[in-house]
Each structure stands twice: as structure tokens, then as C-alpha cells.
C-alpha positions in Angstrom: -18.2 5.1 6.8 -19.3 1.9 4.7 -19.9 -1.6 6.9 -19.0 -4.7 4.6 -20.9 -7.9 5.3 -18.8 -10.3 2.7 -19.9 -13.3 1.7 -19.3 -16.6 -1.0 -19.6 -19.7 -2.1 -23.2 -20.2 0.1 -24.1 -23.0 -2.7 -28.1 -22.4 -1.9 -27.1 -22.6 2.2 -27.9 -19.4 4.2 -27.4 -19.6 7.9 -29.7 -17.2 9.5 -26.7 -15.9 11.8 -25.0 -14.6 9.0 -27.7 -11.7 9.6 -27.0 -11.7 13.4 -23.1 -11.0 12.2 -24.2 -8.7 9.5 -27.1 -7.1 11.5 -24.9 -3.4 11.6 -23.5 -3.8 7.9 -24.4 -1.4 5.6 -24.5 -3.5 2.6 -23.5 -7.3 1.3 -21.2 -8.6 -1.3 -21.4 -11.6 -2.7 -18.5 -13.1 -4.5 -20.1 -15.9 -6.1 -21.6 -19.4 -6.3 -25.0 -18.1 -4.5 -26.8 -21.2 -5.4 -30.7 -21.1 -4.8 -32.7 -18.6 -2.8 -29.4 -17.1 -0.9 -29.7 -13.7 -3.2 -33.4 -13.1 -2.3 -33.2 -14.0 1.4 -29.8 -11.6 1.5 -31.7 -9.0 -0.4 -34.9 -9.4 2.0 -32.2 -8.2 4.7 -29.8 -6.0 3.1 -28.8 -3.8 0.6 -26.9 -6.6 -1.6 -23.9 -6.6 -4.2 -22.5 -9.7 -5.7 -21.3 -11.9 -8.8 -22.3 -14.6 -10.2 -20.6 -18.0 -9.8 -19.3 -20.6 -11.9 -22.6 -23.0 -10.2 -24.9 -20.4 -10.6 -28.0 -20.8 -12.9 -29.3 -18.6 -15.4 -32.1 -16.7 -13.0 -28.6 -15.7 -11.3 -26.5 -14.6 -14.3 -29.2 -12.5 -15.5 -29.2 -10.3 -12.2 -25.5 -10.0 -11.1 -22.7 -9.6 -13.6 -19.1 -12.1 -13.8 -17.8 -8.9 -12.6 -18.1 -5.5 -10.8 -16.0 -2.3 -10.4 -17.2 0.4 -8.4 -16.2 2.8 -6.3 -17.1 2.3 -2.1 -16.6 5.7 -0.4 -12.5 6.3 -1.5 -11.8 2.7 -2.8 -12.1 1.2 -6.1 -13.4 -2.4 -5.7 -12.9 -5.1 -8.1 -14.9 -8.4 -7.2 -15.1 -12.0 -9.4 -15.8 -15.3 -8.6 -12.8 -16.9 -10.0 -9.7 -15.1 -9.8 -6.9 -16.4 -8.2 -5.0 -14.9 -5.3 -1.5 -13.1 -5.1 0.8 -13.7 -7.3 -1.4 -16.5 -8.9 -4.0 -14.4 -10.3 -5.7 -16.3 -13.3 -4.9 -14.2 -17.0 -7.9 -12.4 -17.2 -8.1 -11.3 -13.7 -4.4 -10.4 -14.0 -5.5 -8.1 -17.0 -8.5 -6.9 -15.6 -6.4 -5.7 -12.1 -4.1 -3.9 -14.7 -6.8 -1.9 -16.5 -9.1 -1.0 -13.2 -6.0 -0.8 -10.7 -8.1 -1.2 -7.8 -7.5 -0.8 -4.0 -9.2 -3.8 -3.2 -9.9 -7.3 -5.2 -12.4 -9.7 -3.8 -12.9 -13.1 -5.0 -14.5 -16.9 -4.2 -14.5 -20.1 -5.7 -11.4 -21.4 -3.6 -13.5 -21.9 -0.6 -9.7 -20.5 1.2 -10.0 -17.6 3.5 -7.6 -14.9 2.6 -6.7 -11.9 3.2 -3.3 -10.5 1.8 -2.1 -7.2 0.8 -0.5 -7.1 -3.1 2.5 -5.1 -2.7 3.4 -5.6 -6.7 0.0 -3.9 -7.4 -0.5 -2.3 -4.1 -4.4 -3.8 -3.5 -5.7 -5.4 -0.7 -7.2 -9.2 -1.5 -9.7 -10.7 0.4 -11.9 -13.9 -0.3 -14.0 -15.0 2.7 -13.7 -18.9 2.4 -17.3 -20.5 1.9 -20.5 -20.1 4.0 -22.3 -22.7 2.6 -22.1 -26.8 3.3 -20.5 -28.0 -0.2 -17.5 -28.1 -0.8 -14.3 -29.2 0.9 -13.5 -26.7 3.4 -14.1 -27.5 7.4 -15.3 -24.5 8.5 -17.5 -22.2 7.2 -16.3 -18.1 6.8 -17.5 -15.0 6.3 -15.7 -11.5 6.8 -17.4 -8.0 8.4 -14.7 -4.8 7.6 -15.4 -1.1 7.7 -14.3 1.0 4.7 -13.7 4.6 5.4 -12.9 7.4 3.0 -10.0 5.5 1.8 -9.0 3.3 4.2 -10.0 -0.2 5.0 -10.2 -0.8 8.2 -11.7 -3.4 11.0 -11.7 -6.2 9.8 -13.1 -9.7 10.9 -13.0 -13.1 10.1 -16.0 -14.6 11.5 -16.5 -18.8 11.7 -20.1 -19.6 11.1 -19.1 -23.4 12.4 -18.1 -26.5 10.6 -19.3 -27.9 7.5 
């Protein structure tokens, strides 16, 4: 069993709760947009996964790739910063769903929590909304969900407060 803190769109805000929520995760994934200092402080925590996003520097982009696939217990995971959501995935996250079929597909950038099952490509979607203080969304998100073997399970949206 594999606890998920997940995480995006900080914009160089951490709030120290996000530990208190994330305090029995295993690891964190980051979908993006980390802006300054969040991967460090995340990685003085936790064991820490993530993308780079479209705001992110150079320092950034040299550490974490524009994409991942990997394999978490029994589920292929598929995570980018921009991607769209079901059925309006962008084109190259529509082809890059079709070549790594995965279970699950994690993305930022919107700043929209979502979680939705894809039944035309039978993955589960989920981006957290934003934890940081830019942007246009009122309250900020973050998610907590337990994979196991190959299911996904126990999973909660968690509101860090408003903007």
C-alpha cells in the first residue's frame, strides 16, 4: 500500500499544513508550476515526484521532467502539467495517453479540482486544483489517496483555505 500526498500549482507558496495533511503519505507528486523553494522544502519532508510547470525556471526543468510514467505498486501513472481533462485532453497528451495507456493521469495548470473516471480510455483523472496563492481559484486544494496493488482507493479532497 502506497499513500499519495498530491499536489500543484504552489507558484513558490508552501503552507506548512500541507505536511500536517501529508504527515502519513508515503511519497508526493507534484504536477507542476512549483515556483521557488516549494521542491526543496517538499523534499526536506518527503519522498517527492513531480513535473515541471509551464512557470517554472530553469533550476526546476533541469530536476523534474515535462513528463513521467511509472509504475506505483499495480498502476501505471501518467503525470504533466498541461494536459487537459476528459474528453478535452490537449493533442499531445491525447497521444501520449494512447501510447502509455495508463490507469491513472494526473495533471495541473487549470487550478480546477477534478477527479473523473475516463471510460473511453478506462483511466482515472485527477488534478488537485492549486495550493498556492496565484492564480484565480478561491480555495486552495490538494488531494491524499491510497493506491493498493491495483486499486485506487481513499481518496480526499482536502481545502487548505482561501486564496
Amino acid at each position: 500500500m502506497t499513500r499519495i500526498g498530491l499536489i500543484s500549482d504552489t507558484h513558490g507558496f508552501l503552507d506548512e499544513n500541507v505536511f500536517r495533511h501529508f504527515e502519513n503519505c508515503d511519497e508526493v507528486w507534484h504536477a507542476g508550476d512549483f515556483g521557488d523553494g516549494v521542491a526543496q522544502r517538499i523534499k526536506e519532508e518527503k519522498s517527492l515526484r513531480g513535473v515541471f510547470g509551464n512557470i517554472d525556471d530553469a533550476v526546476i526543468r533541469n530536476e523534474f521532467p515535462e513528463q513521467l510514467v511509472f509504475m506505483c505498486e499495480g498502476v501505471k501513472v501518467m503525470i504533466r502539467h498541461i494536459g487537459g481533462a476528459p474528453p478535452k485532453y490537449n493533442n499531445e497528451t491525447r497521444k501520449e495517453l494512447a501510447i502509455h495507456q495508463p490507469q491513472l493521469f494526473i495533471a495541473g495548470h487549470s487550478h480546477i479540482l477534478k477527479i473523473m473516471f475516463d471510460d473511453k480510455i478506462n483511466c482515472l483523472h485527477m488534478n488537485p486544483g492549486a495550493a498556492g496563492k496565484h492564480g484565480w481559484h478561491k480555495v486552495r486544494t490538494i488531494i491524499r489517496f491510497v493506491i493498493d496493488g491495483k486499486e485506487m482507493k481513499d481518496c480526499e479532497v482536502i481545502e487548505l483555505g482561501k486564496r
